[in-house]
C-alpha positions, -999 to +999 in steps of 0.1 A: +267-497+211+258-462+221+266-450+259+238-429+272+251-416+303+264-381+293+234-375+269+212-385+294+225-369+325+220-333+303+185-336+293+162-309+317+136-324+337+110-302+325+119-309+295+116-349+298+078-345+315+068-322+288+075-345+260+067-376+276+032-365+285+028-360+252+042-390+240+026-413+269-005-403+247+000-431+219-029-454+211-018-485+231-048-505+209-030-505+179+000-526+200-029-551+196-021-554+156-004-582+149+020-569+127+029-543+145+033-564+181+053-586+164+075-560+148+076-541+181+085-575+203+119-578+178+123-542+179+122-538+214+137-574+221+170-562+205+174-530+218+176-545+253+198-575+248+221-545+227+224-526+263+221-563+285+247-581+265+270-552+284+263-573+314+268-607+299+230-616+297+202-613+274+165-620+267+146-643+250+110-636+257+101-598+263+071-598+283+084-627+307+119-622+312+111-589+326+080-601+354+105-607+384+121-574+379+162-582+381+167-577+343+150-548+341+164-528+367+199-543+353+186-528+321+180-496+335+213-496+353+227-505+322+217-474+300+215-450+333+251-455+343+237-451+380+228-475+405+195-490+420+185-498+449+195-536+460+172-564+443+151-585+462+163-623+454+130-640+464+109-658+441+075-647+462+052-623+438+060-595+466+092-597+458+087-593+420+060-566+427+087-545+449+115-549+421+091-538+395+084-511+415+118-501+424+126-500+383+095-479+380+105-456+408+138-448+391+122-439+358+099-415+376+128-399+390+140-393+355+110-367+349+087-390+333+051-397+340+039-430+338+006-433+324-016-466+336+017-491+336+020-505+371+041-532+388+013-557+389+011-557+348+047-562+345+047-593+369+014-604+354+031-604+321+005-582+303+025-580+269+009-545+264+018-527+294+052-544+291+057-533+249+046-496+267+071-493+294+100-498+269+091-475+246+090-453+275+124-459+285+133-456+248+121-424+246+132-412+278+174-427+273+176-430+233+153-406+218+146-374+244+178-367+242+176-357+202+186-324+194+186-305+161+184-266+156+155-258+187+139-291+179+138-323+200+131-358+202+106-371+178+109-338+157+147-336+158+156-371+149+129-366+117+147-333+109+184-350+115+175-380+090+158-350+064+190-333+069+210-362+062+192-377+033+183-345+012+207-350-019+202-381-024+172-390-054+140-414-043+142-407-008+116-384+008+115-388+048+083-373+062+076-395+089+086-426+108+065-452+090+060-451+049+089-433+043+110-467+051+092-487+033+114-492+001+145-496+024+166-463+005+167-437+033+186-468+056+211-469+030+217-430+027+221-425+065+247-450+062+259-439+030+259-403+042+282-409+071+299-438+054+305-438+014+325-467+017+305-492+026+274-488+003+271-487-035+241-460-034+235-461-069+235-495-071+201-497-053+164-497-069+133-486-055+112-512-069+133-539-045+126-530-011+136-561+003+173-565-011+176-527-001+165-531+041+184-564+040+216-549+028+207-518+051+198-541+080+232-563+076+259-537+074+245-518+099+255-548+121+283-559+105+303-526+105+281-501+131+278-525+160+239-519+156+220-553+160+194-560+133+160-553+147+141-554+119+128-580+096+128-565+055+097-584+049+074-577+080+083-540+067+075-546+031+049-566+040+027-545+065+011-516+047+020-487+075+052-499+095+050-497+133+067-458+138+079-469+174+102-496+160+111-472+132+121-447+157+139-473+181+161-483+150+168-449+135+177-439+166+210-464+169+219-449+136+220-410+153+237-421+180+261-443+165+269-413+140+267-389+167+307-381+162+299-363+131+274-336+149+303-314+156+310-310+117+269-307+110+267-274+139+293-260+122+276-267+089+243-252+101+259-218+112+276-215+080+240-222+065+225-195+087+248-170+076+247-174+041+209-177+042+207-142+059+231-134+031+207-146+005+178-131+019+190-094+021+205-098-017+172-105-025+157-077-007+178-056-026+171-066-056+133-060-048+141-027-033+156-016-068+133-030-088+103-014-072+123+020-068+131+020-107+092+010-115+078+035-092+103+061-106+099+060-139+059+061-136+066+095-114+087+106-147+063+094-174+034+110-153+047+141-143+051+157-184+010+147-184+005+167-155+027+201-169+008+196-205-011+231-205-030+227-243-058+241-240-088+230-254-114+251-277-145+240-255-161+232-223-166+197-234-130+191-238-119+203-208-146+186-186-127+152-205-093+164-191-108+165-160-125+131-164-090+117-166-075+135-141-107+120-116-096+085-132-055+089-121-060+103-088-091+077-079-078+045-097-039+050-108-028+067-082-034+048-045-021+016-055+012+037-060+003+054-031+007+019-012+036+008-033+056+043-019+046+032+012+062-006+009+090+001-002+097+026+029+090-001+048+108-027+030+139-001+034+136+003+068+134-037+073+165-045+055+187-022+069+178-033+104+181-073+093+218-057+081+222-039+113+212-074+138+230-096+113+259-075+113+262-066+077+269-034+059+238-007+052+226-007+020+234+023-004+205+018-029+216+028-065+223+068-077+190+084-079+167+053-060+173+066-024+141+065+000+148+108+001+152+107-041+118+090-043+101+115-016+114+146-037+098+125-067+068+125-052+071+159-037+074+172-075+046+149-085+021+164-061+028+200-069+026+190-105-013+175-096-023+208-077-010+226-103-029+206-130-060+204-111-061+244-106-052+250-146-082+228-151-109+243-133-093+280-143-092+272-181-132+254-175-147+289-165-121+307-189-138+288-219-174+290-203-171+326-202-161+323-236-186+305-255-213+329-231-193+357-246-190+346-288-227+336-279-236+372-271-216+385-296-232+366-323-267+377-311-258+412-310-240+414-343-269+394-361-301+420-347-277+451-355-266+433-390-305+432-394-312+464-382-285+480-410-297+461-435-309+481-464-301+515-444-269+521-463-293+522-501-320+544-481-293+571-468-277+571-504-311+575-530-323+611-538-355+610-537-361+647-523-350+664-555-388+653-570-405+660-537-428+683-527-426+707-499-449+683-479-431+651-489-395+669-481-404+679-450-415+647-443-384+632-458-367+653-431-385+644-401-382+609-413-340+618-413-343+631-379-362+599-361-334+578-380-312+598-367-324+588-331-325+556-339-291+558-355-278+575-321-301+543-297-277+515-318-251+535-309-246+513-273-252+484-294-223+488-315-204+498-284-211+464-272-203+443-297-169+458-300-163+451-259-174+416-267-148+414-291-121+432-277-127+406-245-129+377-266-090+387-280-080+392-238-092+355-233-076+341-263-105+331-281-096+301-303-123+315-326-109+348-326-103+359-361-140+354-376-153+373-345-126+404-352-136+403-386-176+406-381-165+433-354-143+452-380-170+447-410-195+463-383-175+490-372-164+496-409-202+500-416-213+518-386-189+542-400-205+548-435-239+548-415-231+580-396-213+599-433-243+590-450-265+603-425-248+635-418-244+640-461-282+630-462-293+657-432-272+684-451-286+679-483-324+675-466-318+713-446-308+726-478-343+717-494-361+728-461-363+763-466-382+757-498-406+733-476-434+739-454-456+726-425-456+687-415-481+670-402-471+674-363-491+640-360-469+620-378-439+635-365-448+637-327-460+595-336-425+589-352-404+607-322-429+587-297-428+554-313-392+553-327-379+553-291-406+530-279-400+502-305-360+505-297-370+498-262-391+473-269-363+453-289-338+459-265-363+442-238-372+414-260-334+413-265-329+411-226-355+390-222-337+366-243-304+372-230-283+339-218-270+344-181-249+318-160-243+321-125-224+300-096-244+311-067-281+314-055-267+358-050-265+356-086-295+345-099-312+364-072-297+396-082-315+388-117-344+379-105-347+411-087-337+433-120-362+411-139-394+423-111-381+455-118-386+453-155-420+441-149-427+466-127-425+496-159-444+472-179-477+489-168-462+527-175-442+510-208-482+499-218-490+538-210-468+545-237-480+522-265-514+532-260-504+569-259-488+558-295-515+541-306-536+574-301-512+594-319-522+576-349-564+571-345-558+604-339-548+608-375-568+584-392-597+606-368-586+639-387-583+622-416-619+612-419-638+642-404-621+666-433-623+640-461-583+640-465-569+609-480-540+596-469-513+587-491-500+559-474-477+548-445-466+575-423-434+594-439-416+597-411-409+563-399-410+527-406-431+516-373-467+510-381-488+505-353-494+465-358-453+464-358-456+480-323-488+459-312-471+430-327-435+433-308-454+441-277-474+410-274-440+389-281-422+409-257-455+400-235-447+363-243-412+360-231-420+374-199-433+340-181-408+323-202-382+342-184-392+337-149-394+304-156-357+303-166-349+323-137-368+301-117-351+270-129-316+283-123-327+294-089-338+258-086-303+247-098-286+268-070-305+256-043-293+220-051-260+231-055-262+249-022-275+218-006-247+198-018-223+220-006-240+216+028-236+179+023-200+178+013-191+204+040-206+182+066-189+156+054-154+170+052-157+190+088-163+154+104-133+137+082-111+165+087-119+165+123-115+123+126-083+125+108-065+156+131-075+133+163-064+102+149-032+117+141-028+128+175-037+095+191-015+077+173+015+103+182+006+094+221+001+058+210+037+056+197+051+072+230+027+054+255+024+019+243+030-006+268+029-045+270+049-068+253+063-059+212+037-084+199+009-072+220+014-036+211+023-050+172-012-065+176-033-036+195-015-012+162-026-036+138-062-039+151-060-001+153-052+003+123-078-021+111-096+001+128-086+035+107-091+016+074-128+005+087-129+047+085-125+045+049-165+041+035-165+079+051-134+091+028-154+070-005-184+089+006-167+124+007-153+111-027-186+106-040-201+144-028-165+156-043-174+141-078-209+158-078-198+190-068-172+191-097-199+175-120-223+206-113-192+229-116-189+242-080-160+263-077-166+275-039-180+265-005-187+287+021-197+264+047-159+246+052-123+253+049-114+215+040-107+208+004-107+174-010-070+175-015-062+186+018-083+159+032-066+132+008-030+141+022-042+141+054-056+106+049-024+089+032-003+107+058-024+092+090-024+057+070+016+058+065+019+069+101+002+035+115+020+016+090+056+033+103+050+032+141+039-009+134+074-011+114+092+003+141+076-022+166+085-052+140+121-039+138+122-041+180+109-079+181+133-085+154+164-065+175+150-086+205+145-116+193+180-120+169+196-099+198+183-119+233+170-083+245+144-090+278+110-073+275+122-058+305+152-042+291+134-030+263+112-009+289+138+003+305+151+015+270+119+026+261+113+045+297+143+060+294+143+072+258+106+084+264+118+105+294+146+124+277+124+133+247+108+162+262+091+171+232+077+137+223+095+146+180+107+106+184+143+115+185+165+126+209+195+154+202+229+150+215+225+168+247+192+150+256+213+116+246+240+126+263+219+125+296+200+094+288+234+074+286+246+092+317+213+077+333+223+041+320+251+043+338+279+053+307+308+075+316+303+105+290+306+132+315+346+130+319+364+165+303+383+143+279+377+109+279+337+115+284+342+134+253+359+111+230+337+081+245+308+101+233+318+112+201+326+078+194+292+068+207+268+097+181+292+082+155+277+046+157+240+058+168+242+093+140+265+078+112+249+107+092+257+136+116+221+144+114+225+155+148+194+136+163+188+096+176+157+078+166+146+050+188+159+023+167+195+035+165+195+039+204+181-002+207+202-009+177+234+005+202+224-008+236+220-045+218+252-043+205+265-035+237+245-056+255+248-090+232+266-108+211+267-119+173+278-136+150+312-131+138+335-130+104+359-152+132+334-173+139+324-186+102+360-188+099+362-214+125+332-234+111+343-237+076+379-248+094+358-274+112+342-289+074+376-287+061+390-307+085+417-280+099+430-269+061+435-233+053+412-245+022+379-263+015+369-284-020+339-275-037+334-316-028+333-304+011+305-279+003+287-301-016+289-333+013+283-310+041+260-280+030+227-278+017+227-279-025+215-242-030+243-229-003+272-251-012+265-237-048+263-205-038+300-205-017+313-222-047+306-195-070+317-166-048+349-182-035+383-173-047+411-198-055+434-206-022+467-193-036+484-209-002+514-229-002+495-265+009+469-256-020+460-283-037+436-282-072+399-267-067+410-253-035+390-229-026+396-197-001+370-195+028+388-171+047+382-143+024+350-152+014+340-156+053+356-117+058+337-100+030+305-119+047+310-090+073+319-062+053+355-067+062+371-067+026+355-072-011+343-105-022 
């Protein structure tokens, strides 16, 4: 059987309490099953007379064997190795009580706590209290002593039997009870430590009994462990007692105990290869990410540099549409996908750097610096965009204002022409009288005034035109051919009416008087009705403005147009006169007229009727004016609003961004109390974020009622989006630096007391608080550690080599993480290419080679795989076939040589 004495004598008092206080809390009413007294009486039964047959005794009856004390403190002396106190021989109750007592005693002394067993129980014979004194002893000499990777006890035997019966098929051990039921995972303990002696496959699931009984008898026949089970109480009860489980399982570990040596070295090769596994895998997320995230920057970045332009407003207010859509819903998530994988960068190297491993060299072109120019380029591409935008928006709505004046003008001077060409060109004063030519004349004159008053008109339309060509007017051809057709006419206008005045001056000398009437009406009203048109042509005039100076500037040249109304009035009735005052003559000397007046066109209900529709626009254009004024109040007001907003985001974001540069310098605590106090902080931050959505919103608005400018702040959306991700991927670096400490402490051993005295001492020499230190300010923080870096020559080279492990990239600076990163290395050790040497040596059983059948029998499935596949063929002299090479493959674990 299994001697104790060593394992016991090892286990930590604290330890022992600890885990028997918790243990001592088992339900002893469930002892009062039947099945499960009865299994624990056999269970228990055997393990005693197993340690008691040492002495050449054993016992029959659990509960009274034990009442007068001698065989249990022979018992005790038994698995201690120690000695008791002398026994007393009487057969008084006293005397039973005090050896009782004195066994009790002794397993107090071990470190555990005895919870409501006493002497008088024992002696009594109180099966109960008996059945729970040893199971304590069990746990305190077979099982406490249990230990598997940081786990103890109850939890490292369960872990050891996982362990140990992984490969094989039908057996799933979860606890001490069920999972025995069918009688397999006896067999694979056995069959795991001893091939030889059990046909594994053989077995069935569905016969439990033949399975425990064949478990049950070579265990006893070959291990020296005395059957203390019964196959069918198992089978038979529908939860097995777990302490007779455990009592049972536990012989097996102990008796296999020999083999732990070969299982360590197993589990450090396991550890090693899984923190191999782990970083290949975070490389292979790191490219993958990199590659998607690039090639959206490049499929995204020809969007942003398309300049088309577009023929309307319309269109362009779409391409901005969509440009609202990437920055608001495609954009951030990439936003946070930049931001992971600078964190997921930062973690691997430094699991590389504590493990021991090589840095990783992403692939050509997927560097974290390749993807920040990337996004550099992408950024400038989006201001650019986003100012082409909103520069080609009021480029085309000065446009269509401009074709829309044009087309107004040309259409009321095309209708003023019309005809003119066929009056200029007949000859009707060759039939004339002296009367009618002089009347013909004066008639040549006013159309001559009215010729000279289109003049600016035509002036007009071809500035239009010529500023329509300057702002590359999509419809520019039709508009330069109307221009040309009016310039081309305005042209034949003025030759006709210079041949027509010629050929009238001629035939004046033969002509006399002219009714001064007619003429003074035609000079007065010619004038007056051009006025009139060009008001009514004012008054219909389209304007657009972008602020409330605008429209006020309009509103204060359209009062001053009302105010000449009332002289402009004057003048019509003064007209009007002109002409009563002919019809006046007219009657009082019996003439009768002829018809219309000769020398013009304007008849007094043209000039009445012009006037009240000139009347009529009026209100209609202070209510225009009006409206727009409206317009630019409530675009005022949202500027107001969004300024507001931005001056108390801008203002939030600058402070947070220095509170979190003194947080990252100050913090204090332990790593996970300042990991936790950034993470609530930065809960915090992103609690901020309804205030960015609602600046967002105002943003949206202000674009939507094309706002170009805001007087009332100097923040622009953009700036206050940078400064937003830039504040949110500070917090999530500074709590990635503290993560990268706990794992440099925790894989390293690093106090939280040296860590302060790395932090104080990095903190003191950074005088200007950048979070790195240059090689003078280094130089004096390792002089204040104690390092010898001052020496002329040997200070020098010890330092040099020192800024080449800390500033492989001659960068000339030290972050905080490289100098941790250096004084762990110093300050601990790691594991070593040597030192997986030595454990694969171990599961090879001292050959310069291992068989893929080693791997497979001592390693996990996944790991032994993977050493198989990456091992090269031993090529030694004792090879033998399937050898495989471990000593290289170990090396190239560590960088040392290529796999």
């Amino acid at each position: 059987m299994v001697d104790y004495h060593t394992a016991n004598n090892q286990t930590s008092t604290g330890g022992v309490q600890i885990y028997m206080e918790q243990e001592n809390d088992w339900d002893r009413d469930l002892l009062l099953d039947p099945a499960w007294e009865k299994q624990q009486r056999k269970t228990f039964t055997a393990w005693c007379n197993s340690h008691l047959r040492k002495s050449g005794t054993q016992i029959e009856n659990i509960e009274e064997d034990f009442r007068d004390g001698l065989k249990l403190m022979l018992l005790l002396e038994v698995i201690s190795g120690e000695r008791l106190p002398k026994p007393e021989r009487g057969k008084m109750r006293v005397h039973k009580i005090n050896n009782v007592n004195k066994a009790l005693d002794f397993i107090a002394s071990k470190g555990v706590k005895l919870v409501s067993i006493g002497a008088e129980e024992i002696v009594d014979g109180n099966a109960k209290m008996t059945l729970g004194m040893i199971w304590t002893i069990i746990l305190r000499f077979a099982i406490q002593d249990i230990s598997v990777d940081e786990t103890s006890a109850k939890e490292g035997l369960l872990l050891w039997c996982q362990r140990k019966t992984a490969p094989y098929k039908n057996v799933n051990v979860q606890n001490f009870h069920i999972s025995w039921k069918d009688g397999l995972a006896f067999n694979a303990l056995i069959h795991r430590h001893r091939p030889d002696l059990i046909d594994y496959d053989r077995l069935r699931k569905d016969d439990p009994v033949t399975n425990l009984n064949n478990a049950f008898e070579v265990a006893e026949k070959h291990l020296d462990i005395p059957k203390m089970l019964d196959a069918e109480d198992i089978v038979g009860t529908l939860r097995p007692d777990e302490k007779a489980i455990m009592t049972y399982v536990s012989c097996f570990y102990h008796a296999f105990s020999g083999a732990q040596k070969a299982e360590t070295a197993a589990n450090r090769i396991c550890k090693v290869l899984a923190v191999n596994q782990e970083n290949e895998l975070m490389m292979e997320d790191y490219e993958k990410l990199a590659s998607e995230l690039l090639e959206w920057i490049r499929r995204t970045i020809p969007w942003l540099q398309n300049r088309t332009q577009e023929k309307t407003v319309n269109d362009m207010q779409a391409k901005q549409e969509d440009f609202r859509d990437y920055r608001c819903v495609h954009k951030p998530p990439k936003v946070q996908e930049k931001c992971q994988l600078e964190i997921s960068f930062n973690t691997l190297q430094t699991k590389l750097r504590l493990s021991n491993r090589p840095a990783f060299m992403p692939s050509e072109g997927r560097m974290v610096s390749d993807i920040n120019g990337a996004w550099h380029t992408l950024e400038g591409a989006e201001k650019g965009y986003e100012e082409w935008i909103l520069s080609e928006i009021r480029r085309l709505e000065r446009l269509e204002h401009l074709a829309e004046k044009f087309h107004q003008k040309a259409a009321i001077h095309e209708s003023w022409t019309d005809g003119k060409e066929a009056m200029l060109t007949q000859k009707d004063y060759e039939t004339s009288t002296l009367s009618e030519v002089k009347a013909l004349l004066r008639k040549h004159e006013a159309f001559e005034s009215d010729l000279a008053a289109h003049q600016d008109r035509v002036e007009q339309i071809a500035a239009i035109a010529q500023e329509l060509n300057e702002l590359d007017y999509y419809d520019s051809a039709s508009v330069n051919a109307r221009c040309q057709k009016i310039c081309d006419q305005w042209d034949t206008l003025g030759a006709f009416t210079q041949s027509r005045k010629e050929s009238l001056e001629r035939t004046e000398k033969q002509l006399e008087s002219i009714d001064e009437l007619y003429l003074e009406y035609a000079k007065r009203a010619a004038p007056f009705n051009n006025w009139m048109e060009g008001a009514m042509e004012d008054l219909q005039d389209m304007f657009i403005v972008h602020n409330i100076e605008e429209i006020q500037g309009l509103i204060t040249a359209h009062e001053q147009f009302k105010s000449t109304l009332a002289e402009a009035n004057k003048e019509r009735e003064a007209i009007q006169a002109i002409q009563a005052e002919v019809q006046k003559i007219a009657q009082s000397n019996g003439i009768k007229l002829s018809g219309a007046n000769p020398y013009t066109t304007i008849t007094p209900e043209s000039i009445d009727g012009k006037w009240e529709k000139a009347m009529a626009m009026v209100p209609l254009r202070d209510n225009a004016l009006q409206d727009e004024l409206n317009k630019q109040n409530s675009n005022d007001t949202l500027r107001a609003k969004f300024a507001t907003q931005a001056n108390t985001v801008g203002a939030y974001i600058q402070a947070k961004m220095e509170e979190i540069g003194r947080i990252s310098i100050e913090m204090n605590g332990t790593l996970e109390d300042q990991l936790t106090n950034l993470k609530e902080y930065q809960l915090t931050i992103m609690s901020y974020m309804p205030e960015i959505n609602t600046l967002e919103g105002y943003h949206q608005l202000i674009q939507e009622a094309l706002i170009f400018d805001n007087q009332y702040t100097s923040y622009t959306m953009e700036h206050l989006r940078v400064g937003w991700e830039q504040l949110l991927t500070t917090i999530a670096r500074t709590i990635n630096e503290v993560e990268n400490q706990i794992l440099t402490r925790d894989a390293k051993g690093i106090s939280q007391e040296q860590l302060y005295e790395y932090r104080a001492s990095f903190n003191h020499f950074d005088k200007d608080h950048s979070g790195a230190l240059m090689a003078e300010e280094f130089k004096a923080c390792l002089i204040s550690l104690g390092y010898d870096v001052e020496n002329e020559k040997q200070g020098d080279s010890e330092f040099t080599r020192i800024m080449g492990i800390v500033d492989p990239n001659g960068s000339g600076a030290v972050t905080f993480q490289a100098f941790i990163d250096f004084m762990s290395r110093e300050t601990t050790d790691t594991d070593t290419a040597d030192q997986v040497i030595a454990s694969f040596k171990i599961l090879a059983a001292d050959k310069s080679f291992i068989t893929a059948e080693e791997l497979r029998r001592e390693l996990p499935p996944d790991q032994a795989e993977y050493c198989i596949a990456r091992m090269a063929p031993y090529s030694g002299a004792d090879a033998v076939p399937g050898a495989l090479d471990y000593m290289s493959f170990s090396t190239a674990l560590y960088g040392e040589s290529d796999l």
